[in-house]
C-alpha positions in Angstrom: -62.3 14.2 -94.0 -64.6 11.6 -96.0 -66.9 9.6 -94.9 -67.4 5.9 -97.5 -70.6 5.4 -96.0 -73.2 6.5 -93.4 -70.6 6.6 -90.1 -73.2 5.1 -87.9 -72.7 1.4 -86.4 -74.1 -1.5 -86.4 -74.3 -3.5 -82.5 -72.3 -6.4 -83.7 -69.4 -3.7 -84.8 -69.6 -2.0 -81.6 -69.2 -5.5 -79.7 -66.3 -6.8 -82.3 -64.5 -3.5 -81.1 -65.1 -3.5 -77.1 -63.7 -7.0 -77.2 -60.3 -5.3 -78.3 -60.6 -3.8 -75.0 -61.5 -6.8 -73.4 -58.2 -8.1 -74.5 -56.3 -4.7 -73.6 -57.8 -5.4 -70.0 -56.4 -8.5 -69.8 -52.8 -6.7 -69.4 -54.3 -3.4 -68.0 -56.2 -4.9 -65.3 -53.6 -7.0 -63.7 -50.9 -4.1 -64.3 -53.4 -2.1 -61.9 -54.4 -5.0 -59.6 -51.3 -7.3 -59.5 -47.9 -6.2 -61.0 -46.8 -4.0 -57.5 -47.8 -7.3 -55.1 -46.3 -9.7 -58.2 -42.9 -7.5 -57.6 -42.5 -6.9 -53.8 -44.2 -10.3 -53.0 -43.5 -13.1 -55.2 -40.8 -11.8 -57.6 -38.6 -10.2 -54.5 -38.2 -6.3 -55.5 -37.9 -3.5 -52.8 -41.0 -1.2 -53.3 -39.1 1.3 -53.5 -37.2 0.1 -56.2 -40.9 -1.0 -57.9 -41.6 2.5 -57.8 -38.6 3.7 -59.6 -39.1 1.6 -62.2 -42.3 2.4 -62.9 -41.6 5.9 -62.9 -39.3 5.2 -66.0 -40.7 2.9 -67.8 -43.9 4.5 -68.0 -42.9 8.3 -68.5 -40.2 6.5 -71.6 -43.4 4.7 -72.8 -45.4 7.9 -72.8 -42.5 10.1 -74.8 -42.7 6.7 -77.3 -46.7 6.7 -77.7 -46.0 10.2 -80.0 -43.9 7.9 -82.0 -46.8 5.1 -82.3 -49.4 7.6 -82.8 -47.5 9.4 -85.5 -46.5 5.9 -87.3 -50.4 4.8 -87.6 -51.5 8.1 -88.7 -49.3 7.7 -91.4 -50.2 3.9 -92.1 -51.3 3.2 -95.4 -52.8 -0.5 -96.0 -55.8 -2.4 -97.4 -56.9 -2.8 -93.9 -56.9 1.2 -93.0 -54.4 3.0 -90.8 -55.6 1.6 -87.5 -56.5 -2.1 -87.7 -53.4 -3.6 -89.3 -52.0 -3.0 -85.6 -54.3 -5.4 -84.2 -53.3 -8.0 -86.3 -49.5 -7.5 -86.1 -48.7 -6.8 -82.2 -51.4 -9.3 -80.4 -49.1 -12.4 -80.3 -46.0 -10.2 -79.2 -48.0 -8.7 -76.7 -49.0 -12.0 -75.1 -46.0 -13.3 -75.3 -44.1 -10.4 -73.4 -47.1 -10.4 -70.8 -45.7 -14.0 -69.6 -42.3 -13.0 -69.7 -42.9 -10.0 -67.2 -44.6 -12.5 -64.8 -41.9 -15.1 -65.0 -39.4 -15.2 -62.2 -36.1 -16.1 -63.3 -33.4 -18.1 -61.5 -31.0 -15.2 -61.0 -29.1 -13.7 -58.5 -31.2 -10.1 -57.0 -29.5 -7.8 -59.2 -30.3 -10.0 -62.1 -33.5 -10.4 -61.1 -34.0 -6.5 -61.3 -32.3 -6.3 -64.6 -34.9 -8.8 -66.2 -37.8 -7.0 -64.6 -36.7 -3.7 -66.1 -36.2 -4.9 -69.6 -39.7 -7.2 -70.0 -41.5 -4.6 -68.1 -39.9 -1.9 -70.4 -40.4 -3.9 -73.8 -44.4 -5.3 -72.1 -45.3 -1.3 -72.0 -43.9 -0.6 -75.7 -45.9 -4.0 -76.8 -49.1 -2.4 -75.2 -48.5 1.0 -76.9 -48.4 -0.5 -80.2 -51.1 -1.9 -80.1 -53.4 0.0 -77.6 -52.8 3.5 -79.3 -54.3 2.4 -82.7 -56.7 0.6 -81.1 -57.9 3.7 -79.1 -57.8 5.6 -82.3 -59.6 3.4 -84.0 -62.9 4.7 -82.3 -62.4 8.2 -83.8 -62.4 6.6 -87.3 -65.4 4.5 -87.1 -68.2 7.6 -86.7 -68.4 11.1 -85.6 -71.7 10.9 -84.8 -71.6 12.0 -80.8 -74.2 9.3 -79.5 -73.1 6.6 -81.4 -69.8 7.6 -80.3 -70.8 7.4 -76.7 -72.3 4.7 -77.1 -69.1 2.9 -78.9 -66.9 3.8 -76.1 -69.9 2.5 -73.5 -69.5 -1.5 -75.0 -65.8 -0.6 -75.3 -65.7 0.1 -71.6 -68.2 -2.5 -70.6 -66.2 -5.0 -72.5 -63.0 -3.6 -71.1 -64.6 -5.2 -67.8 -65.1 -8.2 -68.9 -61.3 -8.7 -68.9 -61.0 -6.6 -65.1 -64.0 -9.3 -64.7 -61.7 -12.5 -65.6 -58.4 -10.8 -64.1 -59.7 -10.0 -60.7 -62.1 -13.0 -60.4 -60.1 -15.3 -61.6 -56.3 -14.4 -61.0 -55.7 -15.5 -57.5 -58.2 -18.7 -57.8 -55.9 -19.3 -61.0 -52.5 -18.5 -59.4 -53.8 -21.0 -56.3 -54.8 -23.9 -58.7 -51.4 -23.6 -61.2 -49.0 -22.8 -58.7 -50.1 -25.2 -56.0 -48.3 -23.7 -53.7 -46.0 -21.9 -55.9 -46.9 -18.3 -57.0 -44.5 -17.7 -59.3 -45.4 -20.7 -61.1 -48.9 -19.7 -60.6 -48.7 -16.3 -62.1 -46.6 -17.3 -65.0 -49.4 -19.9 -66.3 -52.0 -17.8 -65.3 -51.1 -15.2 -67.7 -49.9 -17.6 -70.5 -53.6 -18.6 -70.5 -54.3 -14.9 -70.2 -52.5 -14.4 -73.6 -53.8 -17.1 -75.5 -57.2 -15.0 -74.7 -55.6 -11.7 -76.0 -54.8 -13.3 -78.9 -58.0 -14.3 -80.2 -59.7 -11.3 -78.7 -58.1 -9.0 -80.9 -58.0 -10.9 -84.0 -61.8 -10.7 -83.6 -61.6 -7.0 -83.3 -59.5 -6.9 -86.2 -62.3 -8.7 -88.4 -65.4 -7.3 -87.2 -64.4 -3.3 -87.5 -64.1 -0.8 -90.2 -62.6 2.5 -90.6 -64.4 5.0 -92.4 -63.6 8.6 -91.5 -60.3 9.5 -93.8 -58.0 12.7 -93.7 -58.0 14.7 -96.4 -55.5 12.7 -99.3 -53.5 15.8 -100.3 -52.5 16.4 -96.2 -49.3 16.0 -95.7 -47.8 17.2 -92.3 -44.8 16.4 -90.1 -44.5 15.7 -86.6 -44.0 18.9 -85.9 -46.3 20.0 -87.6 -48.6 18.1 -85.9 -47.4 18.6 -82.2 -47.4 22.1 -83.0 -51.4 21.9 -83.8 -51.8 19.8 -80.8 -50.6 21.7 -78.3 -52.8 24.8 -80.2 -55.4 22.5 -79.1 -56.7 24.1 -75.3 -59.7 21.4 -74.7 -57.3 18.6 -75.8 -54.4 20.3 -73.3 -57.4 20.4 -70.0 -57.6 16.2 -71.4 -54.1 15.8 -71.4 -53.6 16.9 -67.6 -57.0 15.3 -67.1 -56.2 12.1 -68.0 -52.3 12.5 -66.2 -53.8 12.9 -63.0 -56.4 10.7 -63.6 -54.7 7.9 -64.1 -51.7 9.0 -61.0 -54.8 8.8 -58.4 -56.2 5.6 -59.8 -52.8 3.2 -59.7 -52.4 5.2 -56.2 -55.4 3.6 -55.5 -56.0 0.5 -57.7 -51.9 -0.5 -56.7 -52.8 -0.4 -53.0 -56.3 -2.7 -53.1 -54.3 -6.0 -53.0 -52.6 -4.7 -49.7 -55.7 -2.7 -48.3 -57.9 -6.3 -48.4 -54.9 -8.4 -47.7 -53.2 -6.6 -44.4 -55.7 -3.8 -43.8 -58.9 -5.7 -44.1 -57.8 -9.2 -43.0 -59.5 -10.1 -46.0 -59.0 -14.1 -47.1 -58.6 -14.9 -50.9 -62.6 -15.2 -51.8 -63.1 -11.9 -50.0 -60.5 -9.9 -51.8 -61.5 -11.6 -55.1 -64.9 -10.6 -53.9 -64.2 -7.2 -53.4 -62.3 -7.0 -56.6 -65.5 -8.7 -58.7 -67.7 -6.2 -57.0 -65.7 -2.9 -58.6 -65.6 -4.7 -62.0 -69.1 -4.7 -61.9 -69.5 -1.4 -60.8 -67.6 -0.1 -63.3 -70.0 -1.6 -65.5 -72.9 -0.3 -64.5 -71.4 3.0 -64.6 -70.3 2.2 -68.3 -73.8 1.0 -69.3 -75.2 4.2 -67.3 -72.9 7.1 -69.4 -75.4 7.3 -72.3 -78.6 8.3 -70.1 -76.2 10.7 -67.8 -75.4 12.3 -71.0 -78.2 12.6 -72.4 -79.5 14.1 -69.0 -76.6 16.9 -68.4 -74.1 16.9 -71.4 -70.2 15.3 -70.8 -68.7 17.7 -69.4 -71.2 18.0 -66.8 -71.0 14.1 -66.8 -67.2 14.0 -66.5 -66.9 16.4 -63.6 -70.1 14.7 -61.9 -68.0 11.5 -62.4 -65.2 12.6 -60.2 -67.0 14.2 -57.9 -68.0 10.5 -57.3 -65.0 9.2 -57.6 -63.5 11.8 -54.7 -66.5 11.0 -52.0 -66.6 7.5 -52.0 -62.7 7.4 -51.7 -62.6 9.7 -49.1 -65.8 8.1 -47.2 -63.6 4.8 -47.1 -61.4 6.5 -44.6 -64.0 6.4 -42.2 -64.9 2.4 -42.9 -63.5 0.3 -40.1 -62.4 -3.1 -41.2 -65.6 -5.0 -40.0 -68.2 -3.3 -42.2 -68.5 -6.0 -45.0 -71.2 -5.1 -46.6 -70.4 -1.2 -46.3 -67.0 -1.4 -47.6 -68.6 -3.4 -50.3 -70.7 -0.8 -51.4 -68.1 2.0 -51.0 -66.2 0.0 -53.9 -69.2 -0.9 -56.1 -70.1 3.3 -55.7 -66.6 4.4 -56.6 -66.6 2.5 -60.0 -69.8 3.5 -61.0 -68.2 6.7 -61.3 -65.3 5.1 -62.7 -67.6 3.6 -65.6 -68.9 7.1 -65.7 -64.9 8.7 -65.9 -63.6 6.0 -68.6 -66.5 6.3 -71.0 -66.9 9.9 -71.3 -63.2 11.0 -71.4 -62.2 8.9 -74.6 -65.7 10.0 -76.1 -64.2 13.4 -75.5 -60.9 13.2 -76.5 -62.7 11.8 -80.0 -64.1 15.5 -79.9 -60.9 17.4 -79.3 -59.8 15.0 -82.7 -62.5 17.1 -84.1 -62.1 20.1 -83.1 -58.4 19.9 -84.1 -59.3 19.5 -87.8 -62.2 22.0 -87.7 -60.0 24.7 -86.5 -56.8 23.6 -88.3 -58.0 22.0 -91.4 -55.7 19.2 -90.4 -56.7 15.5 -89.0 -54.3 13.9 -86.9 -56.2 11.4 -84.9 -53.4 9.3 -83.9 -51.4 11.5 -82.6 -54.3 13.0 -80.4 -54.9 9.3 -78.9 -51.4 8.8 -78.7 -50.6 11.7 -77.1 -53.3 11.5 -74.4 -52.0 8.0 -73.9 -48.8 9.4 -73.3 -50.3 11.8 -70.3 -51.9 8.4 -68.8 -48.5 6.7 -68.9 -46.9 9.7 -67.2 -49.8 9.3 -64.7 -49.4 5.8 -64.3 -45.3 6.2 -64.2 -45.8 8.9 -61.1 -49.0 6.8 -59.3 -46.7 3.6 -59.1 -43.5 5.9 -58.0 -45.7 7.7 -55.1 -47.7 4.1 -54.3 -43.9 2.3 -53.9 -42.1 5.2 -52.2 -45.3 6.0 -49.8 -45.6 2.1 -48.8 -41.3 2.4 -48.0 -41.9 5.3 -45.4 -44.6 4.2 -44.0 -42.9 1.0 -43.1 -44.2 -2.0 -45.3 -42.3 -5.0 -45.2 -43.4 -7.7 -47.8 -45.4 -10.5 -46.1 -45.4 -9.7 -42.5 -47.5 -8.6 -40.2 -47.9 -4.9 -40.9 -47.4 -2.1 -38.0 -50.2 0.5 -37.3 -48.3 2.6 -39.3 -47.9 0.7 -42.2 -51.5 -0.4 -42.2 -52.3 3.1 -41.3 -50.7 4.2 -44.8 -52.4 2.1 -46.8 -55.4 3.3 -45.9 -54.9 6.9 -46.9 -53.6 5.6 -50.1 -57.2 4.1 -50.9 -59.0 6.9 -49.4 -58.0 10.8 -49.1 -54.9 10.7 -51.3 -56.9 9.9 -54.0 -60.2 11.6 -53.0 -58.0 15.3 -53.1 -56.2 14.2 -56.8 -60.3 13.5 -58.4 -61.7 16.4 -56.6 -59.0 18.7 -58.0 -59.6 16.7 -61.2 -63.1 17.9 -61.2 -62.4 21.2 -60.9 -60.0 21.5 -63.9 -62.8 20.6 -65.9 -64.6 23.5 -65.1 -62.7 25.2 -67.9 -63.1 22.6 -70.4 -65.0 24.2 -73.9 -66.1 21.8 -76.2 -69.9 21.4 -74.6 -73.0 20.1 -76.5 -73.5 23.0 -78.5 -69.7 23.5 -79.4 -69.6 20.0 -80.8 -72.6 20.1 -82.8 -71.3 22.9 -84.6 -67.7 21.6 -85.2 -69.7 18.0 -86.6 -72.0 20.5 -89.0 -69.3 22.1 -90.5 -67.0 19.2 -91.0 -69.8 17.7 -92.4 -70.2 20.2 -94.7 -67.0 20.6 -95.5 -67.1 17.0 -96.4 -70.0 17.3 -99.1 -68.7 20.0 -100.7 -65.3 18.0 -101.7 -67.2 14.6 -102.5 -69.5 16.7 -104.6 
């Protein structure tokens, strides 16, 4: 690994890349918030039936983000292995991001067929362009502040989009749609993508990759699964981020509902509510540099969850009248959020490293891609259990919910995902890439690197 210049960043490069993420958000964030009540309220899907598609699409999306990550890694252009994706994949993105909010004029079964093949083709979109994107961070320094603090403006950028999807999506659905949501949503997001595209082109410009593999490696697939799954820290990430990310669309899936039938919430409340976590998140994002500075990230990490299980299982014990209190159970929970999001893809940047310090092999794309790949498993089995959960326990779209119905909601904002980050934190306990391990590993590659440039 080479290094063209001193791998430290400049502000403005750390900004042009969070605003990638800012555009990624734009698709992520109303995936999280919106996509379950846009199918079993507006388009006219069973949530049962939501669920089972999820369930494929994502876990087919996750085998396919090997694919993607093994592709860049082996990208060779003028503009690097990484950025060339930016450029190439935003306006298909945004284009497929309408599509999937569009309700055709079909009959229900054809109806179900479209949603399966735009919602299939919307998460290939996003892995093409969100795996080299994510990679891109491991190329543009290895210094492990500057690193942190990369993925900090990535992730406070990241809510900037959450920002504009949950503050603005409902208001905007209102004002396009007068009256009709599906006409709402689909403008809503067209608008949406004319953001993503200008959002990543501006990524594209402003960054630079400068951390190369060796030019005589030459591996295959195989070769580098094989390494990857040699890889224990990168393995505890892998599960890490699978269950993460099952717990969070458990929860993040259910909000909509929780405000809307649990909550009696009106639109500005729930948009409220929504606003608050995106800034919460923030904080938390902004925050991650002084909490690792303080105890380390893996300390950081498993602190972050053990945030992240309290306040969601305090929320249990909210009833709907506290305003103010369930407001600051939400604005506590993504604080640790910001805390979670930051320090796991500074960390899986690490287990990149560690990966070539112990194999003599760099294969950052298939690292990213491959811990995407767990998150899309994650998300796959969060929207199944959401769906399937919100079947038994008796949801019917628009009506009145019964206590029981209302009653499961709850749980799936609260204790469900409270046990799935608690258990979370304890995996991490046998995470071994600390401060100490990773200064090491950055000496000797850095060594390593002087010796062949000399």
């Amino acid at each position: 690994m080479t290094s063209a210049d001193s791998t430290k960043i400049s502000i403005k490069e750390k900004i042009g890349y969070g605003l990638g993420d800012t555009a990624s958000n734009l698709v992520w964030a109303t995936l999280m918030s919106f996509i379950m009540y846009f199918y079993t309220d507006v388009f006219g899907i069973a949530a049962a039936a939501v669920g089972t598609m999820f369930l494929f699409a994502r876990c087919f999306d996750g085998v396919t983000d090997f694919i993607t990550g093994a592709i860049a890694d082996r990208t060779n252009s003028r503009w690097g292995k990484f950025r060339p994706y930016l450029l190439w994949m935003c306006l298909p993105l945004a284009i497929i991001t309408v599509l999937t909010f569009t309700v055709p004029d079909f009959d229900p079964t054809g109806k179900l067929v479209y949603a399966w093949v735009t919602y299939n083709l919307l998460m290939l979109a996003y892995t093409a362009i969100n795996i080299p994107y994510s990679a891109l961070s491991g190329v543009m320094t290895d210094d492990p502040l500057d690193r942190t603090s990369l993925n900090s403006y990535r992730m406070v950028l990241a809510q900037c989009g959450g920002f504009i999807v949950n503050g603005a999506t409902l208001p905007l659905v209102k004002y396009f749609g007068k009256g009709n949501e599906a006409l709402g949503f689909q403008l809503t997001t067209a608008l949406f993508g004319l953001l993503i595209v200008i959002l990543f082109l501006v990524t594209f410009a402003t960054t630079r990759e400068r951390i190369q593999p060796e030019p005589e490696q030459k591996t295959t697939l195989r070769q580098d699964l094989g390494t990857l799954f040699r890889n224990r820290h990168w393995l505890i990430m892998f599960a890490a981020g699978m269950l993460d990310l099952t717990f969070i669309i458990v929860r993040a899936a259910t909000l909509v509902y929780y405000c809307k039938y649990y909550l009696n919430f009106d639109e500005g409340r729930t948009t409220t509510f929504l606003l608050l976590g995106n800034i919460g998140f923030i904080a938390g994002a902004m925050a991650t540099r002084f909490l690792v500075r303080a105890v380390g990230k893996k300390t950081g990490l498993i602190t972050a969850h053990l945030i992240l299980a309290v306040t969601a299982a305090a929320t249990f014990w909210v009833p709907p009248g506290q305003f103010w209190l369930i407001m600051a159970m939400q604005v506590l929970h993504t604080i640790g959020g910001g805390f979670n999001a930051t320090l796991y893809w500074a960390m899986i940047a690490d287990t990149a490293d560690f990966s070539e310090w112990k194999f003599k092999v760099r294969t950052t794309g298939i690292v990213f891609s491959a811990t995407t790949c767990s998150q899309k498993i994650g998300m796959g089995i969060g929207g199944a259990i959401t769906g399937y959960l919100l079947t038994n326990f008796g949801y019917v779209a628009g009506a009145i919910q019964t206590a029981e119905a209302n009653h499961g909601i709850l749980l799936l904002v609260s204790l469900i995902p409270a046990a799935g980050f608690a258990f979370v934190a304890l995996l991490f306990t046998g995470y071994g890439l600390n401060e100490a391990v990773c200064k090491t590993v950055r000496e000797d590659l850095a060594n390593r690197r002087l010796g062949r440039d000399i």
